[in-house]
N, C-alpha and C positions, 0 to 999 in steps of 0.2 A: 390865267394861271393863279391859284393860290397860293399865298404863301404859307409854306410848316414850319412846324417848331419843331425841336427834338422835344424828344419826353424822358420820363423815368432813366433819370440821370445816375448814372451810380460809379461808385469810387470801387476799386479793388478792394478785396477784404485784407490781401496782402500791404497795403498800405493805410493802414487804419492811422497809424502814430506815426506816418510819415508827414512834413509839412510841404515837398515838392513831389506834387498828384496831379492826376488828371484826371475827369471825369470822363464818361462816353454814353451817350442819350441814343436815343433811337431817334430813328428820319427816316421816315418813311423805309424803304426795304435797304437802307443803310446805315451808318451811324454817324453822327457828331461827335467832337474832341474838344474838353473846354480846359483852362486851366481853373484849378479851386483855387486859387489863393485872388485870382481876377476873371470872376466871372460873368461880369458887363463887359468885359473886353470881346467878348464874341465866342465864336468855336470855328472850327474848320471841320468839314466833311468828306464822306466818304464814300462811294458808292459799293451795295455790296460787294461785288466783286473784288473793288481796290479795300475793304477792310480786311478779308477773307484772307488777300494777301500779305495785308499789313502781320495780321495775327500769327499766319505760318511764318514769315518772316522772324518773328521774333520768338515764336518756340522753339524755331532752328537757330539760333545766335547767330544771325544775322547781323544785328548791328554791334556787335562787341568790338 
């Protein structure tokens, strides 16, 4: 097995002047989660699927 990296990391444009962000990279046919302010600290992942839902989730105010 190889191991991946995520790639082309990118912040919301919605949070440009925010200081609590979070990045989201690509992995293979799903995505990684990093925090910007500690980004040696790792990331956590997602498989399509579970982002897919992550992202409906929160267009529908889900976690409010």
């Amino acid at each position: 097995m190889t191991a991946r990296s995520p790639v082309a990391w990118r912040k919301s444009s919605r949070s440009q002047h925010q200081t609590a962000c979070v990045e989201v990279g690509r992995l293979g046919d799903g995505a990684a989660v990093r925090d910007t302010k500690n980004r040696t600290a790792g990331y956590v992942t997602a498989s399509r699927e579970q982002w897919l839902a992550f992202v409906d989730a929160v267009k529908a105010d889900r976690f409010a």
